[in-house]
N, C-alpha and C positions, 0 to 999 in steps of 0.2 A: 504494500500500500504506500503511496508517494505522501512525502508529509516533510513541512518545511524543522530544520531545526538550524542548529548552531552549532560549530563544531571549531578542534585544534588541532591542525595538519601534526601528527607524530612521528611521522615518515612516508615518502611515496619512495617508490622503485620500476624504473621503468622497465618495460617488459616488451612494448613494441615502438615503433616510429611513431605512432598517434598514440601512442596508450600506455598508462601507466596504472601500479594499485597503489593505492592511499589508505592510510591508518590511520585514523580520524578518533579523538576522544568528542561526542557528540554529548549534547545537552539533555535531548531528549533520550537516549537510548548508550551512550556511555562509549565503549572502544565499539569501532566497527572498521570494517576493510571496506572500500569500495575501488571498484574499477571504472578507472573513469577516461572516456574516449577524449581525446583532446585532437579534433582534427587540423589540417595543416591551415587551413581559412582562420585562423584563432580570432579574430574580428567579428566572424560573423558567427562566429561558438558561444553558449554560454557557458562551458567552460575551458579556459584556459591556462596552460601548464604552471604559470608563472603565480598563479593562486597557490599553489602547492608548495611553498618555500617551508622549513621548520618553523611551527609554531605559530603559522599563518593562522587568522583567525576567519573563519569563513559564517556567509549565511548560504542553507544549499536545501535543494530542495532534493530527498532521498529514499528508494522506493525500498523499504524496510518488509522483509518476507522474513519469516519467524524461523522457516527451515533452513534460509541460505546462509552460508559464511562467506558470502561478498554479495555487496548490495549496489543498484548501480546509482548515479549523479545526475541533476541535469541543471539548469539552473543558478550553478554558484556562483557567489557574488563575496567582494571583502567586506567582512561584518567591520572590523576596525583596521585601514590602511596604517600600519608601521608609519611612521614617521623618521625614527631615526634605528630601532633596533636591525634592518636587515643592511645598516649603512655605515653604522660606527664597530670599527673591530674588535672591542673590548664586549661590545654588547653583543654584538656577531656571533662570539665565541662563547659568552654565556648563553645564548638563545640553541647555541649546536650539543652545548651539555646537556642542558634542561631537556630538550625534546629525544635524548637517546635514554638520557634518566626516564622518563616521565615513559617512554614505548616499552621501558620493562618492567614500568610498577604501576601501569593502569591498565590493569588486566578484566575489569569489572564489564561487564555487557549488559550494564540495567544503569536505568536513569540516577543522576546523580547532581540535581542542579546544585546544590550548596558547592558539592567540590566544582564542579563546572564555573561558576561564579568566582571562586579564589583563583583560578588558573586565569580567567579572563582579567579581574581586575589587578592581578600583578603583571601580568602581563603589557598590559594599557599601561600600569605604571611603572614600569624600568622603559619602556619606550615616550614616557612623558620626562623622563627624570634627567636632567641634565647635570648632574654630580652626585658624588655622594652617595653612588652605591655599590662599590667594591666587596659588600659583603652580604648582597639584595642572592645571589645563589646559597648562600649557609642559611638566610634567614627565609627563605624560601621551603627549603626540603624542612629545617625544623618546624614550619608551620605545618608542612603537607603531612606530618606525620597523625595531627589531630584527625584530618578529615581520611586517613586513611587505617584510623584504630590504632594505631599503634605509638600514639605519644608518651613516650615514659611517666613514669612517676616520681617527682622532684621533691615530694615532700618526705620531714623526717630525717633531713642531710645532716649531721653534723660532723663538724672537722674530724680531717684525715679519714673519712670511707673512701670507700670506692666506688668505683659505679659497674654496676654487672650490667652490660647489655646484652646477654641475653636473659636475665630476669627484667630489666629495665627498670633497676632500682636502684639506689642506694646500698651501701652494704658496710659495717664496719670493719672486716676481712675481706682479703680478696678470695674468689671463687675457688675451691680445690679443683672440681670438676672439667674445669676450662680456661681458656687462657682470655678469653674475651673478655677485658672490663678495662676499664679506665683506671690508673692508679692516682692518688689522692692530689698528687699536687695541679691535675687536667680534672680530674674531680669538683675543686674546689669552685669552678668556673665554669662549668656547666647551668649550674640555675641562672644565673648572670645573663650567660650566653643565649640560655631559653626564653628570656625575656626580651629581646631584640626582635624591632618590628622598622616595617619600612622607612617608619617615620624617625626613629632613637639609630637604628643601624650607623649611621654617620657619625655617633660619640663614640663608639666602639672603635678605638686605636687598633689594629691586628696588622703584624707585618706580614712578609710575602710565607714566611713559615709556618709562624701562627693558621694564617687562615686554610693554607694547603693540608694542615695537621688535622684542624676542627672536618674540612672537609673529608678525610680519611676516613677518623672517626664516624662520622655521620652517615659514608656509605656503606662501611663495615655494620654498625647498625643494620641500614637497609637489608644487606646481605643475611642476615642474621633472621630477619623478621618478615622476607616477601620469600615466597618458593622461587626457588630456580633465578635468581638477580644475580647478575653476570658481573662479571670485575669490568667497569667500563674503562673506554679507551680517551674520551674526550676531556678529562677532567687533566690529565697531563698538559693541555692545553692552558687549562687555570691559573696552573701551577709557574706559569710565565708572567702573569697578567696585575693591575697594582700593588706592584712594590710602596 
């Protein structure tokens, strides 16, 4: 059945000369795959290839059949034209993290407007943002953790624990069982660090190691807490980027 929603390119891969498939986290109906013809006239198409960048935000019109695993397109239009993320290289290369992150931890195929609405509106805002967000990727994934269950538990810290992530707590020993936990003196800065939002993110000092470190941490988390999350390859990239 053909029905309008809203969606965030997660990945395309092209497969023919007019054609490619797309990984869409949609508003109404969550990840989906669609195949979508992109012919050579792209003028007189409604849709065209150049819609499909990472983390493109789309409005499409999409024919949802319950038994298929790819749905097809026709119609699509940019819900909010980038302004400067697919043009500045600092944001570039966060916008190519976040959507390889995001293609292996949005695994859901049921509606999800709340998380749909945090991904759009930080998305609107690092491409509105013209300083001041060197650390808008750390404070990004620890928010995504609420809307995808799995936000730790901060309460009950006191000096010198640890933090077991894979309990996702606090701990006044470290784990016997396992080697995963944070030791107390990256401990102690965690509640701190959880408390950073797009707006405070800018008083948080973090050097080029600090923040490569916290990001470590935070994917090892993921790894820990999503089935089958892959050691990604684009955060190497970060690991260059505000010194």
């Amino acid at each position: 059945m053909w029905q309008k929603t809203s969606g965030i390119v997660l990945r395309t891969v092209k497969y023919k000369d007019t054609a490619l498939m797309a990984t869409v986290y949609t508003e109404s109906g969550g990840r989906a795959s669609f195949a979508v013809s992109v012919p050579q006239r792209a003028r007189k198409s409604g849709v065209r290839a150049a819609f499909f960048q990472p983390l493109a935000l789309l409005e499409m019109e999409a024919d949802f059949r319950p038994t298929a695993s790819v749905h097809r397109l026709k119609d699509v239009k940019l819900l909010y034209p980038f302004a400067t993320l697919p043009f500045d290289p600092c944001k570039s290369a966060i916008a190519l993290f976040l959507a390889e992150f995001l293609y292996h931890a949005l695994r859901e195929e049921a509606e999800n407007r709340p998380l749909f609405a945090y991904l759009r509106h930080s998305l609107e805002w690092l491409d509105t943002c013209g300083a001041g967000y060197s650390n808008f990727h750390l404070v990004f994934l620890m928010r995504l953790s609420r809307f995808l269950g799995l936000y730790p538990n901060l309460e009950h810290y006191r000096a010198g624990d640890c933090f077991d992530l894979r309990a996702a707590c606090f701990t006044p020993s470290r784990p016997v069982a396992h080697t995963d936990y944070i030791a107390p003196a990256e401990a102690a800065h965690l509640a701190r660090l959880m408390r950073m939002n797009y707006d405070t993110m800018r008083f948080f000092r973090l050097g080029r190691a600090e923040r490569a470190r916290i990001l470590e941490v935070i994917l090892a988390y993921y790894r820990l807490h999503l089935p089958s999350f892959p050691v990604l390859k684009s955060p190497e990239v970060l690991k260059e980027l505000f010194d």
